[in-house]
KOLMIDO-147035 format. One record per residue: z, x, y of N, C-alpha, C, CB in turn. Coordinates in steps of 0.001 Angstrom, whole numbers, plus 500000, padded with zeros to 6 digits. Glycine has a CB too. Example, Ala and Ser with C-alpha at 12.3 -4.5 7.8 and 13.67 -1.06 7.14 Angstrom:
% residues 2
ATOM,507800,513190,494310,507800,512300,495500,507800,513200,496700,509046,511308,495527
ATOM,507080,512850,497750,507140,513670,498940,507870,512900,500030,505725,514084,499402
This chain:
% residues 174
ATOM,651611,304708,088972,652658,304747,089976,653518,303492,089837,652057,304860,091406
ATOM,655399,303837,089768,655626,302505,089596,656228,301910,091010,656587,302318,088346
ATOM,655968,300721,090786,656562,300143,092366,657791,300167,092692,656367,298785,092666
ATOM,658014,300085,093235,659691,300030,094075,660368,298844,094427,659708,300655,095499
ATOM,661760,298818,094180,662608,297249,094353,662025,296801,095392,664309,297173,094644
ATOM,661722,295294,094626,661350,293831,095111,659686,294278,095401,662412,293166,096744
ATOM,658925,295068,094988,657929,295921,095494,657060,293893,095205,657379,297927,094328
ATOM,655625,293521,095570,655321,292715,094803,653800,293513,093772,655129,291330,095782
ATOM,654245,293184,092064,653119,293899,091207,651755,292874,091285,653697,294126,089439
ATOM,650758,294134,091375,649726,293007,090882,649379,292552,089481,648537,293355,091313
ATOM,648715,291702,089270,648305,291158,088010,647018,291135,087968,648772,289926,087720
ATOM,645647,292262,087105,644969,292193,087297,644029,290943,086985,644939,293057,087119
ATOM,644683,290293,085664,644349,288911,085700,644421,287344,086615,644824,288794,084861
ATOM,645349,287571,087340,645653,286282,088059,647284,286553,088842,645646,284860,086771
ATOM,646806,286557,090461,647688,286319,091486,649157,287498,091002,648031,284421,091522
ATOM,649762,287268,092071,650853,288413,091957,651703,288111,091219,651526,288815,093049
ATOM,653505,289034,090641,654138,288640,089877,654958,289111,091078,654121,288970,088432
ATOM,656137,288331,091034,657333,288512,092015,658432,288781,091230,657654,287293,092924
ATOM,658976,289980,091470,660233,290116,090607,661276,288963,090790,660948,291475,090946
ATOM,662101,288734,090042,663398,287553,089920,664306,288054,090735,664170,287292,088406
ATOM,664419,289621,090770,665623,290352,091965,665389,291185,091827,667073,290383,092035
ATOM,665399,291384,093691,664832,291911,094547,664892,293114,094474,665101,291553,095489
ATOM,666136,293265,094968,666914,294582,095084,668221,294873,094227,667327,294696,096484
ATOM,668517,296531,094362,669775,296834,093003,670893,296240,093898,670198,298869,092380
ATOM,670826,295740,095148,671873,295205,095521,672716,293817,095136,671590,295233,096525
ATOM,670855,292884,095056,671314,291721,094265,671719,291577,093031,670585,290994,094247
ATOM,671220,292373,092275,671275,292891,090766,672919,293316,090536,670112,294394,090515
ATOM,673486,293557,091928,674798,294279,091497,675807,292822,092114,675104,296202,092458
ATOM,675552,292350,092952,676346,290813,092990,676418,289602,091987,675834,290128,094052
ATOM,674799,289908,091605,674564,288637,089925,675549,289353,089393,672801,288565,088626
ATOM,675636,290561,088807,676354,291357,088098,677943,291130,087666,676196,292408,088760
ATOM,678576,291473,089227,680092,290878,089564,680255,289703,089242,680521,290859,090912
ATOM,679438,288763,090192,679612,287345,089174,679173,286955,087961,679176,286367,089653
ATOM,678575,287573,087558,678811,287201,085850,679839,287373,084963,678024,287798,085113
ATOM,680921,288896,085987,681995,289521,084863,683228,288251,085801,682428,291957,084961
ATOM,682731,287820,087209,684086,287201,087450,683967,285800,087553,684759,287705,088681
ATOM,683222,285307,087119,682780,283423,086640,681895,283363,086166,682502,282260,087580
ATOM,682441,284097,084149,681277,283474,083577,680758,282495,082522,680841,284192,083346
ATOM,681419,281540,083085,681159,280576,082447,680284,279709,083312,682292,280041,081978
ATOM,680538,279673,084736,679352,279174,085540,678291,279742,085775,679585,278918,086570
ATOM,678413,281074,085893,676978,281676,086396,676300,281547,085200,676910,283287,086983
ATOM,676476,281739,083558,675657,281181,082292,675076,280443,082390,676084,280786,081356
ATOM,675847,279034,082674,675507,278273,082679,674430,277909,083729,676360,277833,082520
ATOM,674171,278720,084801,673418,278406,085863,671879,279039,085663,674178,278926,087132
ATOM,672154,280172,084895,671206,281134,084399,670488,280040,082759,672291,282971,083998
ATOM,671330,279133,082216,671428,278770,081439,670132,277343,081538,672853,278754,081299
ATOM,670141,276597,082675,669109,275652,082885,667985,275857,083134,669292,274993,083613
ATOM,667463,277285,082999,666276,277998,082869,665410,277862,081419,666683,279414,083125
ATOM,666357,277151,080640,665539,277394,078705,665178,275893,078942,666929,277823,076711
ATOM,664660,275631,077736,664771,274099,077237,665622,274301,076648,663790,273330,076499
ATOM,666349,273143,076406,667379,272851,075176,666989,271673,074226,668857,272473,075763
ATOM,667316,271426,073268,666890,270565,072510,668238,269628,072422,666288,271199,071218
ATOM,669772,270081,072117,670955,269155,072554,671456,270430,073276,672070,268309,071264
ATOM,671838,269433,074624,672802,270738,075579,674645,270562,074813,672838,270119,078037
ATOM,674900,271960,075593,676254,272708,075257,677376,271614,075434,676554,274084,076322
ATOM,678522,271489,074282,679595,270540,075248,680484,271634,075802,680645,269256,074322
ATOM,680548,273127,075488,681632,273744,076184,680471,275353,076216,683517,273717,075128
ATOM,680710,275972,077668,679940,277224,077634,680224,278504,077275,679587,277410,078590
ATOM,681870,278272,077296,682664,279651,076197,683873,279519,075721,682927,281060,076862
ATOM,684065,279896,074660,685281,279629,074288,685734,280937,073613,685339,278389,073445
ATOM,686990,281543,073838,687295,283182,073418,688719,282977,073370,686794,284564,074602
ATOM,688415,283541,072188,689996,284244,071453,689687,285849,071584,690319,283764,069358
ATOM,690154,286310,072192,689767,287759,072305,690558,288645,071124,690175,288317,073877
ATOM,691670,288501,070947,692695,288479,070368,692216,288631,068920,693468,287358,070738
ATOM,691420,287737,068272,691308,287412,067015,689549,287854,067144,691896,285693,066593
ATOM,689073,288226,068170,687575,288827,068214,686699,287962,067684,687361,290122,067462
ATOM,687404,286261,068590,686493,285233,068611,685663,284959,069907,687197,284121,068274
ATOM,684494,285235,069873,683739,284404,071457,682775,283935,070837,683100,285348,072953
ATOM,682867,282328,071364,681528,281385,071554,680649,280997,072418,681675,280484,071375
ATOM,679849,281334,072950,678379,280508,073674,678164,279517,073760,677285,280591,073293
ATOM,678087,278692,074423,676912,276950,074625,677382,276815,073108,674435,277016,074990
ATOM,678754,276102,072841,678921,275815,072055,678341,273873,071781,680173,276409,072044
ATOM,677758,273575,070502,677416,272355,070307,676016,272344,070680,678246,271435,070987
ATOM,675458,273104,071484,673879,273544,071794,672806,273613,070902,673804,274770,072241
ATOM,671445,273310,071250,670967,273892,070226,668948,274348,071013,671249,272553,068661
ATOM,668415,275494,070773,667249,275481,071521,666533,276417,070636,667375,275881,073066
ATOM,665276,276313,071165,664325,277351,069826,663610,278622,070661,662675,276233,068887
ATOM,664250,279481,070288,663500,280835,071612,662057,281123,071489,664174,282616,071417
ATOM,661635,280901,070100,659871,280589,070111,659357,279768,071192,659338,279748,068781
ATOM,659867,278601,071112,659466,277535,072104,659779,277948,073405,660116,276221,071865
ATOM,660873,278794,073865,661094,279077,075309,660817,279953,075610,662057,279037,075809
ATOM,659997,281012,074801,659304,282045,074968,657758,281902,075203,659591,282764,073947
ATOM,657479,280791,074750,656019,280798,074327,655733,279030,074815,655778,281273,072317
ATOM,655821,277905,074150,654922,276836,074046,655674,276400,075893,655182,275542,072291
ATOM,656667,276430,075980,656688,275709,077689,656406,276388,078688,657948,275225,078230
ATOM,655607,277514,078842,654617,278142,079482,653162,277910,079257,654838,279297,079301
ATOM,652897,277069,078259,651559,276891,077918,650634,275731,079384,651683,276090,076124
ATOM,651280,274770,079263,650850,273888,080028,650520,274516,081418,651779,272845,080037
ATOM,651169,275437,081692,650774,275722,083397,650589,277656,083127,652615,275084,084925
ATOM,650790,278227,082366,650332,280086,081811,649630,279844,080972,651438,281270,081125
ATOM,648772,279466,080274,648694,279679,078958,647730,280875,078888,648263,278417,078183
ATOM,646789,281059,079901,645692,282081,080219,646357,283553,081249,644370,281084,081181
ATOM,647530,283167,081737,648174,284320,082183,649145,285431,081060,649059,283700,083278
ATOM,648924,286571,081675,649166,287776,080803,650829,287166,080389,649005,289577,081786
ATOM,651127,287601,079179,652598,287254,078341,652908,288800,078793,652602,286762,076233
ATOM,652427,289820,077780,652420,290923,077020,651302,292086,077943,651913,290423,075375
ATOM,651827,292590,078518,651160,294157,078574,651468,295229,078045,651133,294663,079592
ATOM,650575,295209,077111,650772,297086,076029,649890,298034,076412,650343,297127,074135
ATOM,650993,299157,076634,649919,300325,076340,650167,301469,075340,649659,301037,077598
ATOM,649425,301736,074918,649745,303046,073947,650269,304268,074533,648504,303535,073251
ATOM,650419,305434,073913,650677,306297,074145,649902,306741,075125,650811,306800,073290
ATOM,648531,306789,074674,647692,306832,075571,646836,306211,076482,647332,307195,075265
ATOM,647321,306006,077522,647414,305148,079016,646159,304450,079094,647576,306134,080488
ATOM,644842,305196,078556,643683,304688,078551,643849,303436,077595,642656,305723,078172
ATOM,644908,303105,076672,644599,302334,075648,645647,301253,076209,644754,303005,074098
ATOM,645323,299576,076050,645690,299175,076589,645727,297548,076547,645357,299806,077256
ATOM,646250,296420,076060,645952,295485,075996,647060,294664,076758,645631,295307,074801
ATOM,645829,293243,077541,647041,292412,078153,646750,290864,077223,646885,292224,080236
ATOM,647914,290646,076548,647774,289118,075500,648588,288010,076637,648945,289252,073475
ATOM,647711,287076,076856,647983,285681,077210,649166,284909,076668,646898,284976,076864
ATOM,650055,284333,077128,650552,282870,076357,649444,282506,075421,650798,281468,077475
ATOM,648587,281997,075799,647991,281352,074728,647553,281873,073422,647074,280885,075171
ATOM,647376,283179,073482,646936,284363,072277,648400,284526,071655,646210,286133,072981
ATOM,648964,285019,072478,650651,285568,071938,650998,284363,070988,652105,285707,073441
ATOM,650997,282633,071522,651173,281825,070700,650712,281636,069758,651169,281151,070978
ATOM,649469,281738,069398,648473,281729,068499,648325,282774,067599,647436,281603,069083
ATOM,649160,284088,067531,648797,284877,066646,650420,284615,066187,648059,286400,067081
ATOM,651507,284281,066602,652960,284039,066088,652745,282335,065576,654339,284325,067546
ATOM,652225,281617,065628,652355,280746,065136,651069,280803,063823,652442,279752,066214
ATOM,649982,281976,063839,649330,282015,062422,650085,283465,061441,647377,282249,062714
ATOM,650913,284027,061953,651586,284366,061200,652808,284396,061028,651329,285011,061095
ATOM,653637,283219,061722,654561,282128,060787,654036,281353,059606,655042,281005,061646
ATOM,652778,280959,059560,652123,280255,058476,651807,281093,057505,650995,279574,058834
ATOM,651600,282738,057653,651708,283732,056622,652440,283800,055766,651828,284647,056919
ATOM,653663,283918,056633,655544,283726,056186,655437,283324,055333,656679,282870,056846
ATOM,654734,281388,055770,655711,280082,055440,655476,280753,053751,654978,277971,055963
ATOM,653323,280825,054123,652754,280880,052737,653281,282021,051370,651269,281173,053084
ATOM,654077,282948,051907,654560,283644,050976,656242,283648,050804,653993,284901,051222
ATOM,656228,282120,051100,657851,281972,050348,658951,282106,051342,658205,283238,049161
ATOM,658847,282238,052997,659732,282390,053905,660165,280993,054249,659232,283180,054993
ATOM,661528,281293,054297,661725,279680,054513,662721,279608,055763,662465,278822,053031
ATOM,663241,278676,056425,664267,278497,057062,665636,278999,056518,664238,277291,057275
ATOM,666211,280087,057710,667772,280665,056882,666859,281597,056434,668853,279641,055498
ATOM,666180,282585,055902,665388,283578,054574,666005,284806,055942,662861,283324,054004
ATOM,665968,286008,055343,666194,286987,056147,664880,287694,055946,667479,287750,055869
ATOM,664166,288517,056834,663057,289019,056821,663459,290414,058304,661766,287594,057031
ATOM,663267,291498,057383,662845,292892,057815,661476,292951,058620,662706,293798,056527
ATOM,661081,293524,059355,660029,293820,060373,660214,295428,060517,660259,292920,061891
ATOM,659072,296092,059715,658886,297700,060203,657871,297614,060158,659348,298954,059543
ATOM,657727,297963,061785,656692,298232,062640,656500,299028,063984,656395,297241,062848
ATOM,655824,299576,063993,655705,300662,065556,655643,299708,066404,654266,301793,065880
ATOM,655683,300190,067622,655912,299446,069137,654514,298707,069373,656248,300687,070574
ATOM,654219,297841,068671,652506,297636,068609,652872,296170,069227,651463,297708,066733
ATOM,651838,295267,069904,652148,293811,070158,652343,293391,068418,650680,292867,071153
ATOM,651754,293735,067363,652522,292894,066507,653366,292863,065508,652028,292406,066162
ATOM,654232,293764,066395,656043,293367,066227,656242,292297,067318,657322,294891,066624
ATOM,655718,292026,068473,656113,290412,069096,655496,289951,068590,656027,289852,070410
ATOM,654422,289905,067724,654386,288502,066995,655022,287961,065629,653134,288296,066788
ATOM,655253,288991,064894,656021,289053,063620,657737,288902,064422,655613,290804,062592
ATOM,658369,289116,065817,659421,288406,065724,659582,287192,065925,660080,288791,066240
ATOM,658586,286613,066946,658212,285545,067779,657784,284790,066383,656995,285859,069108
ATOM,657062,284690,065484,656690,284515,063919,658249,283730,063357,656296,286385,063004
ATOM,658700,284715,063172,660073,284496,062354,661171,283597,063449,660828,286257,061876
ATOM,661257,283929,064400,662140,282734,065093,661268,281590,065039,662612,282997,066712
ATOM,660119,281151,065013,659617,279764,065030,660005,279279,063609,657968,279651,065352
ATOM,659616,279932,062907,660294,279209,061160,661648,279177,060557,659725,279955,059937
ATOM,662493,279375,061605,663767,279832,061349,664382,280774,060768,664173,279242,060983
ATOM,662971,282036,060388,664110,283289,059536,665168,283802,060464,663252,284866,058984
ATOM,666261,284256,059852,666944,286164,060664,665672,286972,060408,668686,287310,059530
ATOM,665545,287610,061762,664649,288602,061181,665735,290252,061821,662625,288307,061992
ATOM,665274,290764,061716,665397,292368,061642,664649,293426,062394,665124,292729,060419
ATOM,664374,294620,063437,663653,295360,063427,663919,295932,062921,663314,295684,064051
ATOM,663320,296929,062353,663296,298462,061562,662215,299404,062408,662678,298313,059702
ATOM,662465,300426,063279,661285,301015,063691,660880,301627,062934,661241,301637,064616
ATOM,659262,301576,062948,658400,302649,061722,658191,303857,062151,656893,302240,061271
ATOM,658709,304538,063840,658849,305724,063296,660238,306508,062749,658306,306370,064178
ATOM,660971,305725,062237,661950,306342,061676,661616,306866,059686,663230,305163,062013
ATOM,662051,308159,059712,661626,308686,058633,661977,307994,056905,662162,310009,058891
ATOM,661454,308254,056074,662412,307740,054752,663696,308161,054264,661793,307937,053647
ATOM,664157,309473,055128,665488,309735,054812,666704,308897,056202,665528,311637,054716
ATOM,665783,308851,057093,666779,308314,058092,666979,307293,058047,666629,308419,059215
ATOM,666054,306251,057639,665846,304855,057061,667390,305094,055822,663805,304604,056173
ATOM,667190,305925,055247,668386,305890,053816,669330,305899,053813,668548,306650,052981
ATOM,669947,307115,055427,670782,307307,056060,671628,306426,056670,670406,307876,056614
């Protein structure tokens, strides 16, 4: 059964999860203000990451010439803001809840696991020649490890790619 706006979910591992917003009402005011100041509300949504050097400008658009820039001069690592600055205070709370197709099947991975299986197979990568800048493909079913093979590749700096594996060899060609 799924819960209902602002419902609070439980966590069978540890204490409740509170949605970020509430209701489709708030969801529809963040909304407006994002399309009608957004360069502040980014930016406000924006002191939520780590950064490693912050932005000197938060957008810059030539629409015209089908230029737009982001947190320009910025720079942050989404491995790390996905994963290691939750460690210190989540590291044992659920990241990842999967279930299979079939409902009985079912796994919940920790911060601390999720980190630990993307940071030993970034070292897979490294070991077979992936380097910083390398582009790397990912075909894989909806399994947790496609988050770790992406979560993997943003820590070592590849592009990576999905490819879903259930797409066929002609549609893949296609």
């Amino acid at each position: 059964m799924h819960p209902t706006h602002g419902e609070i979910l439980k966590n069978p591992y540890k204490g409740p999860i509170r949605p970020h917003i509430k209701s489709i009402e708030e969801y529809i005011k963040l909304y407006e203000r994002s399309v009608r100041e957004p360069e502040q509300f980014w930016a406000e949504q924006a002191q939520s990451l780590y950064w490693y050097h912050p932005w000197t400008k938060v957008l810059e658009e030539e629409f015209e010439q089908g230029e737009v820039t982001w947190f320009q001069g910025a720079m942050l690592n989404v491995a790390f803001n996905c994963l290691d600055r939750h460690l210190p205070e989540k590291a044992d709370d659920t990241a990842i809840i999967w279930e299979a197709d079939d409902p009985a099947e079912s796994r919940h991975i920790t911060y601390r696991e999720l980190k630990w299986e993307a940071a030993r197979l970034g070292n897979v990568l490294k070991r077979a020649g992936v380097r910083k800048g390398d582009r790397v493909i990912i075909y894989l079913p909806m399994i947790p490890e496609l988050a770790f093979s992406m979560l993997a590749c943003a820590r070592i700096g590849a592009v990576h790619s999905v490819v879903f594996a259930g797409f066929s060899a002609h549609s893949l060609r296609d």
